[in-house]
C-alpha positions in Angstrom: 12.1 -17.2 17.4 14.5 -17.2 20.5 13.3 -15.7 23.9 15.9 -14.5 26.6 13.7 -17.3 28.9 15.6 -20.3 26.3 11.7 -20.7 24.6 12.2 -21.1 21.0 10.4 -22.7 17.9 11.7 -26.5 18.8 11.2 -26.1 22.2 8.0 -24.9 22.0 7.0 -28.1 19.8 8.5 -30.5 22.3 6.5 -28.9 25.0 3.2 -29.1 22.9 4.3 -32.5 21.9 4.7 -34.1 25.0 1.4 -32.5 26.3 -0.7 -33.8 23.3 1.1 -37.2 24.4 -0.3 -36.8 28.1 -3.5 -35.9 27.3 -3.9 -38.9 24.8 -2.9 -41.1 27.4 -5.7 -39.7 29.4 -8.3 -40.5 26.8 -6.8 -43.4 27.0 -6.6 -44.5 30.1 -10.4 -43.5 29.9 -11.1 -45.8 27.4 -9.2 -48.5 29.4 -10.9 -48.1 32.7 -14.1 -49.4 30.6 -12.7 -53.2 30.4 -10.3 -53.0 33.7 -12.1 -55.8 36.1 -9.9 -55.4 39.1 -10.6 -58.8 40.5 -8.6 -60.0 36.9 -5.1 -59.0 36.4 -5.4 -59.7 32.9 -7.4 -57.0 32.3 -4.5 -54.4 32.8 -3.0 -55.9 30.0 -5.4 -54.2 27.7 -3.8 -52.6 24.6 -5.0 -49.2 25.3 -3.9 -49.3 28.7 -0.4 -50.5 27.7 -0.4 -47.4 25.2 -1.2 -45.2 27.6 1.4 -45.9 29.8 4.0 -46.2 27.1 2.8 -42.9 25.8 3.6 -41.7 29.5 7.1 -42.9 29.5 7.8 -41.4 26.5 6.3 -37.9 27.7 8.2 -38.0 30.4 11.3 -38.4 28.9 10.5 -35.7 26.5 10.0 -33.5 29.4 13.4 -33.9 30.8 14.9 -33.1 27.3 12.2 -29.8 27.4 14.0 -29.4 31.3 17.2 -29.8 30.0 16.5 -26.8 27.8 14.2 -24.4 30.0 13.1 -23.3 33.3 10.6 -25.3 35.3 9.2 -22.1 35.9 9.0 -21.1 31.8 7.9 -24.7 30.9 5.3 -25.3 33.2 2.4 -23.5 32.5 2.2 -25.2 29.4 0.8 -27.9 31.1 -2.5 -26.0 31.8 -3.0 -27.1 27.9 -3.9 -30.2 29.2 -7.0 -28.9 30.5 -8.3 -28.1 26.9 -6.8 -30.6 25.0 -8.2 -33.7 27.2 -11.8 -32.4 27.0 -11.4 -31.6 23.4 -9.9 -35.3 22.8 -12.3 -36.8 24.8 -15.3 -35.3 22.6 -13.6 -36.4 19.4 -12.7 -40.0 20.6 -14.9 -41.0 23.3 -17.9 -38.8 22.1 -18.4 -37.2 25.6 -20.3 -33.8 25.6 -18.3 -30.6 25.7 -19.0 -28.3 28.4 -18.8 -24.5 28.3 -17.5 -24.0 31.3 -14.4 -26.1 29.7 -14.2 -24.1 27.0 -14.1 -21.0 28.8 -11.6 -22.4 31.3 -9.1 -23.6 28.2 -9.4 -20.0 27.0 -8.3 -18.6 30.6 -5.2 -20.6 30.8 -4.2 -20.1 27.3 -4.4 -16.3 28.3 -2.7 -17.4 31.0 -0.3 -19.4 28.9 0.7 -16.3 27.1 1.3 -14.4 29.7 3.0 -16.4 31.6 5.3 -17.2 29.1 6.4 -13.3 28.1 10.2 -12.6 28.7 9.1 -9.3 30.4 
């Protein structure tokens, strides 16, 4: 599956890949903030905040290899996955309540997703 916009099969993964990895680090960094006392500077050495940010190194380094293979402009919109997979993570890890209004928002921008990423 190649697209004259460089989007193929492996691409595609990295892009999903490295966005899964961003939004973990989010539920992460939510479950952090729970034992961060910011009067102690031990406290940011918590194992799930250390996770999260090594899980943001490595997304961003996986982004420039996604970069280094597609437009900014093709690439980007992928992003707007974040916006269902955090709330969806934080449900299944944290136990936080899903909203509707997320739902419906994820399936917008996964309309828009597709659209956006159309070699018209």
């Amino acid at each position: 599956m190649q697209h004259g916009n460089g989007l193929n099969f492996v691409t595609l993964a990295m892009i999903i890949a490295t966005i899964a990895m961003l939004a973990s680090g989010q539920v992460l960094f939510k479950y952090a903030a729970a034992s961060i006392d910011f009067g102690n500077i031990r406290s940011y050495f918590s194992l799930p905040l250390l996770v999260a940010l090594a899980l943001y190194g490595i997304a961003t380094i996986a982004w420039l290899a996604v970069l280094a293979r597609v437009p900014l402009s093709v690439a980007f919109p992928f992003y707007g996955l974040g916006f269902l997979l955090v709330p969806l993570l934080s449900v299944l890890v944290l136990g936080e309540r899903l909203r509707y209004s997320s739902l419906l928002g994820g399936l917008i921008i996964l309309i828009g997703i597709a659209i956006s990423s159309r070699d018209w």
